[in-house]
N, C-alpha and C positions, 0 to 999 in steps of 0.2 A: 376217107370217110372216118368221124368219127368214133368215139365205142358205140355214145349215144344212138347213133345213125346205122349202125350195126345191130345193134339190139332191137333197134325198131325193126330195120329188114327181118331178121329172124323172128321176131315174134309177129310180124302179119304174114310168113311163111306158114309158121305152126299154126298161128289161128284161122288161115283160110282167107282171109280176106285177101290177100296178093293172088293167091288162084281163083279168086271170084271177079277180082277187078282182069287178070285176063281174060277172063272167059267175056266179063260186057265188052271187054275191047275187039276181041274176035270176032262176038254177034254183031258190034259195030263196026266192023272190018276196017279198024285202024289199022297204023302201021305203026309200030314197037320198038321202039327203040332206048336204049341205057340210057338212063340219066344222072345224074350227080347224086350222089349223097344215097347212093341204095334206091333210088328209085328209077320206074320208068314209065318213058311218054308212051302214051297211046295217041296218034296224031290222024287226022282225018275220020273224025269217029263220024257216023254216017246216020247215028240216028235222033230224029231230033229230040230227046226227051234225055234228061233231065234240061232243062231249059239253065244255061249256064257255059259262059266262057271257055270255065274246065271245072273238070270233077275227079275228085279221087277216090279212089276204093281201096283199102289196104294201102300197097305202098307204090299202085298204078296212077299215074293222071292222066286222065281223060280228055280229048280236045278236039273238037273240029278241025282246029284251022292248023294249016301247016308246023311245020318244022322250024324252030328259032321264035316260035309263040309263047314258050314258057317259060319264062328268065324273069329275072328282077324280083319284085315285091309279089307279082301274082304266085312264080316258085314257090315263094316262102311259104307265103298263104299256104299253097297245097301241100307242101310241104310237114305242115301242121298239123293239116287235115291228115295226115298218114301216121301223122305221132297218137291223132287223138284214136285211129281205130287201135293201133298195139293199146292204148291206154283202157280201151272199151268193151276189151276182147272179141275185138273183129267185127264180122257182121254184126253183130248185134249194134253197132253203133247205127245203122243206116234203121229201125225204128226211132230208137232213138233221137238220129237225126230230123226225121221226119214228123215226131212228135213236140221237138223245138222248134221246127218250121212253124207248125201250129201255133203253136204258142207267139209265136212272132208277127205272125200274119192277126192274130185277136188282138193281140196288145196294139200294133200298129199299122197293120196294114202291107206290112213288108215284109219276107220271106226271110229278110238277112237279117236288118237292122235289132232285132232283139232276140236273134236265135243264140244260143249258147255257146257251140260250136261255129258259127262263124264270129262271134265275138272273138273269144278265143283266139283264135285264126289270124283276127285283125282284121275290121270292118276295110279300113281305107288301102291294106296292101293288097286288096278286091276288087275296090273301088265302090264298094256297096256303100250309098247312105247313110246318115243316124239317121234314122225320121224318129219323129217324138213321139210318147204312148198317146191314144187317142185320146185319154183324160185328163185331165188334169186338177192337180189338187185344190183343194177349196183355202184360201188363205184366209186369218180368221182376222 
């Protein structure tokens, strides 16, 4: 592990978001297991909402489907997502979050394609869309 990857662990310790992302893994009655880099899988999450692949909360990621699901570019992805709650100071990133959905979903219609945090993220190690803003500029 990194320092960088260290420091995130500890600070989504302190800020709560790694005991919060337990606690949805428990009410989704995943199963928990270490993962690389300070973080860990919540595997067989049970409940269907948030609507998504995987999800992280602090420095948990979240997942329906089995074991050997999180690897590669999607990792990263959530990966990211667990840098940006140390960066957001914890929960507070999930209004937040949800507040760039909005914005995303106005602008295009798509929940990813122009949210902030999954920018960030990396649109394509998601496998999320561009989709284009609804408007488009007037060319003179």
């Amino acid at each position: 592990m990194t320092g960088g990857q260290r420091v995130r662990q500890v600070v989504n310790w302190l800020n709560l978001s790694t005991l919060f992302g337990l606690l949805v893994a428990r009410l989704g009655r995943a199963r928990l297991t270490r993962g690389p880099h300070g973080l860990i899988f919540a595997h067989g999450y049970r409940i269907p909402f948030p609507i998504a692949n995987a999800f992280t909360v602090g420095n948990v990621i979240v997942t329906k489907y089995p074991e050997g699901f999180l690897q590669g570019r999607l990792l990263a992805h959530e990966a990211r997502h667990a840098t940006q709650y140390a960066c957001c100071l914890g929960i507070v990133m999930i209004p937040l979050y949800v507040a760039a959905l909005a914005v995303s979903v106005a602008v295009c219609g798509h929940r990813a394609s122009w949210n902030v945090f999954e920018r960030l993220a990396g649109l394509d190690d998601a496998g999320y869309p561009r989709t284009p803003v609804r408007w488009r500029r007037a060319t003179g």
